[in-house]
Residue frames relative to the residue before (quaternion, step in Angstrom):
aa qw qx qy qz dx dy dz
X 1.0000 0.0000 0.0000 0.0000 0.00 0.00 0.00
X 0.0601 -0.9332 0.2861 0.2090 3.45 -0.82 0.48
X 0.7829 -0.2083 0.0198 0.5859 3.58 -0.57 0.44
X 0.4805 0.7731 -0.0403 0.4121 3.51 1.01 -0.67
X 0.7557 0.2089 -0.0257 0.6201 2.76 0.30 -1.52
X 0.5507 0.6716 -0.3276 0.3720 3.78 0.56 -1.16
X 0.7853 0.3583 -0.0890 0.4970 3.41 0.94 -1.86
X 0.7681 0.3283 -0.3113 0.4531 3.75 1.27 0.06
X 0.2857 0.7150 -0.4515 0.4508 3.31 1.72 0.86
X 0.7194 0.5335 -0.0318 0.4436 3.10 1.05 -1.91
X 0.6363 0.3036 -0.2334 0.6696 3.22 1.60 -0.18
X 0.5396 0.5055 -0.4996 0.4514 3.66 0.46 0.52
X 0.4904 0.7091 -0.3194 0.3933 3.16 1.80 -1.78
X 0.8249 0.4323 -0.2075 0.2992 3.47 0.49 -1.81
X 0.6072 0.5892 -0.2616 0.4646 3.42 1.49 -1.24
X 0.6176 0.4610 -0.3891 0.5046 3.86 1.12 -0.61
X 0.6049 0.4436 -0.4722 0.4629 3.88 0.70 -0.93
X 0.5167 0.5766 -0.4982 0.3904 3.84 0.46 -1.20
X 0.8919 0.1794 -0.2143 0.3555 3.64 -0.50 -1.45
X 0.5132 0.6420 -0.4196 0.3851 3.58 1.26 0.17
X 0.2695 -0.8362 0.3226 0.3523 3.39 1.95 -0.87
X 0.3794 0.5888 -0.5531 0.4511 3.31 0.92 1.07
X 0.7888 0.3043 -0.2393 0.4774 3.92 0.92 -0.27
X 0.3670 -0.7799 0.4270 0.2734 4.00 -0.41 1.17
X 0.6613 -0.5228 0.3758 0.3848 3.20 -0.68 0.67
X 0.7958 0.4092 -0.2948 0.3351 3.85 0.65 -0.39
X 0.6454 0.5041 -0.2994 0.4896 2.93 1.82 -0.22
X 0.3278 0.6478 -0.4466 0.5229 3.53 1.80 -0.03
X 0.6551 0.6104 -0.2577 0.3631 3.24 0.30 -1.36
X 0.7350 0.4379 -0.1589 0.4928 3.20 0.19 -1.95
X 0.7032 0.4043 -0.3581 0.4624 3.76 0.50 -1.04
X 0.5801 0.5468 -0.4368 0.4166 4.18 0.75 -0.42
X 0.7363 0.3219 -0.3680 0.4678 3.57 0.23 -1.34
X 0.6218 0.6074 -0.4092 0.2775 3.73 0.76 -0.48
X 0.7894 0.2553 -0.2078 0.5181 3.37 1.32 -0.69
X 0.0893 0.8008 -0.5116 0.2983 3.58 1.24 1.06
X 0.8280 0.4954 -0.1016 0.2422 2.08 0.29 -2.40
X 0.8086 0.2318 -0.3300 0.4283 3.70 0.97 -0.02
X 0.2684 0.7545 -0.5461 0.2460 3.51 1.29 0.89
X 0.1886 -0.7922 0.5326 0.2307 3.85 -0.98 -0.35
X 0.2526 0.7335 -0.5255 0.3494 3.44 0.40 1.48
X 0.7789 -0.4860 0.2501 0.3076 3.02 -1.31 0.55
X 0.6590 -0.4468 0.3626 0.4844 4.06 -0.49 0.39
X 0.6555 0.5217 -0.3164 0.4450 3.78 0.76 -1.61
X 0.5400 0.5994 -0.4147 0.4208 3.74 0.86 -0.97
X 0.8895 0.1130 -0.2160 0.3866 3.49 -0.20 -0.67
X 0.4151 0.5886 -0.5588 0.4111 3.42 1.14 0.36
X 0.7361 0.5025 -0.3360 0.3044 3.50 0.76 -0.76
X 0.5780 0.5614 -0.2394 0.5417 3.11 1.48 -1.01
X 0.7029 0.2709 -0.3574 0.5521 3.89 0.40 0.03
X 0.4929 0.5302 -0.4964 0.4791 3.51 0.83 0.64
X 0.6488 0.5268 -0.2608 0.4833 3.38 1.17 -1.53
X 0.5689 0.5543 -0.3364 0.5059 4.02 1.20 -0.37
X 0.7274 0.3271 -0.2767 0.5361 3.05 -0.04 -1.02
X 0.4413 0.5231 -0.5139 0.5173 4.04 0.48 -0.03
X 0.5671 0.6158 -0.2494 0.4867 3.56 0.50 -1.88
X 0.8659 0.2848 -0.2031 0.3575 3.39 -0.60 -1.75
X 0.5935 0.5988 -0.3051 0.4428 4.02 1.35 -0.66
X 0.7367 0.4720 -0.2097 0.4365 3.30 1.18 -1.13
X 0.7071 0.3397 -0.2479 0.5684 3.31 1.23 -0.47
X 0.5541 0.4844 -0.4525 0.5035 3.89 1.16 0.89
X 0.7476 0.3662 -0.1311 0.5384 3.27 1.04 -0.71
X 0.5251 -0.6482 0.4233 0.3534 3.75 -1.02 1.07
X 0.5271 -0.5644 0.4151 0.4810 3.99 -0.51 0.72
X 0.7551 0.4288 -0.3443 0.3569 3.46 0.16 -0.54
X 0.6351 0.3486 -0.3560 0.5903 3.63 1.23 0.12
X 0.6159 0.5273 -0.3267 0.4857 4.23 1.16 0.36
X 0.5800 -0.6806 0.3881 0.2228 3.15 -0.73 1.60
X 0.6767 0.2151 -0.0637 0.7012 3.87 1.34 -0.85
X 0.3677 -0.6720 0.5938 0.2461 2.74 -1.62 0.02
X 0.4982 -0.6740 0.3097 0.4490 3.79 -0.86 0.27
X 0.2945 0.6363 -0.4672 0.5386 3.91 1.67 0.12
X 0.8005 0.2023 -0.2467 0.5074 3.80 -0.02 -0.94
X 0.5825 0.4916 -0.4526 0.4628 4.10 0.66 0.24
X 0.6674 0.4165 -0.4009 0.4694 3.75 1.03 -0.62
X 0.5586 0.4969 -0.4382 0.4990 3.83 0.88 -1.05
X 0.6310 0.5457 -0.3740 0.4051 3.77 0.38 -0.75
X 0.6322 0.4558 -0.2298 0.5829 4.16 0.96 -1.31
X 0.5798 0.5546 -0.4009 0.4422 3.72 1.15 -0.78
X 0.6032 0.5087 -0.2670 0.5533 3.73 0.86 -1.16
X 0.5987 0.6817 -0.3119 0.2819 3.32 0.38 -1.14
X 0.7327 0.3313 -0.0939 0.5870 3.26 0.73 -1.90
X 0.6104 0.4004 -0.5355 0.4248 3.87 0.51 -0.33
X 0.7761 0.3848 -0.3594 0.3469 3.64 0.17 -0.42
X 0.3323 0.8311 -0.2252 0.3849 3.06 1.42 -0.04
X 0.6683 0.5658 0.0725 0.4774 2.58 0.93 -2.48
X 0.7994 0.3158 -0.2455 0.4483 3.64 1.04 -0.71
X 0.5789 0.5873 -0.4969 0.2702 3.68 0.99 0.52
């Protein structure tokens, strides 16, 4: 497996505890940008994925009914994320 993969397992790991609700939404967070930082993907990759946060971090500051998305359609989004990810 490689570096890569290892570090977007561990981020699948976290994104499943998140929508299972054993993991809070800030510590999802905190644990993603933390293992970014040693992925190797293209620049766009993590621009997109700190978009997909800050979606995350808005939706879970702001009552759903005052949040343009919900945080159901930000995880399916991180869900996409890591599969394409998964294929560079």
């Amino acid at each position: 497996m490689s570096a890569n993969q290892e570090t977007l397992a561990a981020m699948r790991t976290a994104l499943d505890a998140h929508v299972a609700g054993s993991l809070p939404v800030g510590d999802l967070i905190e644990q993603w940008r933390a293992s970014a930082s040693s992925l190797t993907l293209p620049p766009v990759f993590g621009q997109a994925m700190e978009e997909l946060l800050r979606r995350m971090e808005m939706s879970a500051v702001f009552a759903q009914d005052s949040c343009s998305f919900s945080s159901t359609a930000v995880t399916d989004q991180l869900k996409k994320w890591l599969d394409k990810a998964g294929t560079i």
